[in-house]
PyMOL Python script that loads the backbone (N, CA, C, O; Angstrom):
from pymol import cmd

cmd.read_pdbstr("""\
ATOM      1  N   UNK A   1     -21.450  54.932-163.693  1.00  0.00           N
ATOM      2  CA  UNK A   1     -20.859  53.962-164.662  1.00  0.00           C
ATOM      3  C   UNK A   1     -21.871  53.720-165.795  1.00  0.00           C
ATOM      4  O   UNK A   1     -22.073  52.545-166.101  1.00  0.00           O
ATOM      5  N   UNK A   2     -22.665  54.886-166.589  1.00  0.00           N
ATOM      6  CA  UNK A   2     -23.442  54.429-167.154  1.00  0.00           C
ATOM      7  C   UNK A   2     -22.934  55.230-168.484  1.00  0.00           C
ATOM      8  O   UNK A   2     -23.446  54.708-169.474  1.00  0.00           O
ATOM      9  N   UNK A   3     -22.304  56.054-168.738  1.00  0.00           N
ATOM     10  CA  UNK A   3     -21.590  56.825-169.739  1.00  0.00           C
ATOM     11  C   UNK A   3     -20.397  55.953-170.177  1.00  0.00           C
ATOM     12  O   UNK A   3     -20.349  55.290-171.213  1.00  0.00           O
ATOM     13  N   UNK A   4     -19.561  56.041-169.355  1.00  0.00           N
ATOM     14  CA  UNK A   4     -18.520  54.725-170.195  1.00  0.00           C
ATOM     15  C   UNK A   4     -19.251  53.182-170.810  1.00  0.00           C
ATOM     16  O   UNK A   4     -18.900  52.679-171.877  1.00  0.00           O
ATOM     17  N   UNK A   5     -20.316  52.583-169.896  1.00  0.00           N
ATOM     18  CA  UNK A   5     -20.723  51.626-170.206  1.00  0.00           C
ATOM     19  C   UNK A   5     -21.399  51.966-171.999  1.00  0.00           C
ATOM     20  O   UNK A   5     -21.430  51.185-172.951  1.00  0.00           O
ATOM     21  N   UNK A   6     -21.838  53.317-171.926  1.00  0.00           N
ATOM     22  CA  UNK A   6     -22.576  53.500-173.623  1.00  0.00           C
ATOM     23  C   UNK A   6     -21.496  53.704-174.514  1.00  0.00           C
ATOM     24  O   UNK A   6     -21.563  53.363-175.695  1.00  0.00           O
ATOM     25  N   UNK A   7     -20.242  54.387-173.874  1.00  0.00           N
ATOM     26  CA  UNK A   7     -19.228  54.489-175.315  1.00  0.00           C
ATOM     27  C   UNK A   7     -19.158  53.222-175.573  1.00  0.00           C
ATOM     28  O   UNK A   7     -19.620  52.844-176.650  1.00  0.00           O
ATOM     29  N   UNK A   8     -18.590  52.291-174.698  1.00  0.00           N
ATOM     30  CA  UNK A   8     -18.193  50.817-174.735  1.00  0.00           C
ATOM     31  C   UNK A   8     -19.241  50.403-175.846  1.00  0.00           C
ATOM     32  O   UNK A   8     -18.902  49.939-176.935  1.00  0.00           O
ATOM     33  N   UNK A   9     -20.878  50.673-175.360  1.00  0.00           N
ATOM     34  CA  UNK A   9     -21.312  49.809-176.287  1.00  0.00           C
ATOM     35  C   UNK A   9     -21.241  50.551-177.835  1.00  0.00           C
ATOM     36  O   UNK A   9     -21.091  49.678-178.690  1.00  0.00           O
ATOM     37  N   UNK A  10     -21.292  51.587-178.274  1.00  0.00           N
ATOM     38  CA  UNK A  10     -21.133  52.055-179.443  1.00  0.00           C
ATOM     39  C   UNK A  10     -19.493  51.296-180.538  1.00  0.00           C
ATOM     40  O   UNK A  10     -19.092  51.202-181.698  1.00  0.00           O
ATOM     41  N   UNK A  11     -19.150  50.987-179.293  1.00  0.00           N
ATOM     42  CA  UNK A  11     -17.480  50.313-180.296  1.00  0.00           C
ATOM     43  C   UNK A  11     -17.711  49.390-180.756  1.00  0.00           C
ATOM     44  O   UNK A  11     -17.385  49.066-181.898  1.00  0.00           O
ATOM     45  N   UNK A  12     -18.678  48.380-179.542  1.00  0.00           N
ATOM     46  CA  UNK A  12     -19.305  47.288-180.235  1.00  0.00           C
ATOM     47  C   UNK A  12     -20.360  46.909-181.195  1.00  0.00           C
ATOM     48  O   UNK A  12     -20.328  45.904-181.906  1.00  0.00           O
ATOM     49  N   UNK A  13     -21.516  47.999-181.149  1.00  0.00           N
ATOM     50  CA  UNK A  13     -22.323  48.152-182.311  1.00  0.00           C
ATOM     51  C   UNK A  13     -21.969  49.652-183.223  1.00  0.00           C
ATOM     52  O   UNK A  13     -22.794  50.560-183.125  1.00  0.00           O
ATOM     53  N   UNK A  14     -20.889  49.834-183.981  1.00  0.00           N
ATOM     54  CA  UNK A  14     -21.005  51.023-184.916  1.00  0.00           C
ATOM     55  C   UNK A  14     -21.982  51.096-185.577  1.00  0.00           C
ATOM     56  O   UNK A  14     -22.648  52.127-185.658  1.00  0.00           O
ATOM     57  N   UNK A  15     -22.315  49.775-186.312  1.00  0.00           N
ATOM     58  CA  UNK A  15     -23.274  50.579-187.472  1.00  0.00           C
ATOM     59  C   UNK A  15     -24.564  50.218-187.020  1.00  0.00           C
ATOM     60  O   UNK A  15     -25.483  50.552-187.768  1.00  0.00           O
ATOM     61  N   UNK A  16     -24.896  49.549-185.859  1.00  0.00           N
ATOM     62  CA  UNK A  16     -26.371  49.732-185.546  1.00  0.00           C
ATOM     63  C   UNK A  16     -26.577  50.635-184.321  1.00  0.00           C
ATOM     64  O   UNK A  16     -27.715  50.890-183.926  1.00  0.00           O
TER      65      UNK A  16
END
""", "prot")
cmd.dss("prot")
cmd.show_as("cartoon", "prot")
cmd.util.cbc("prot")
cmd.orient("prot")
């Protein structure tokens, strides 16, 4: 669960 957890966070930070 550590790959979905990083897309997840990329949606929440795009531009950083």
């Amino acid at each position: 669960m550590n790959k979905e957890q990083e897309q997840s966070r990329a949606k929440y930070t795009p531009l950083v």
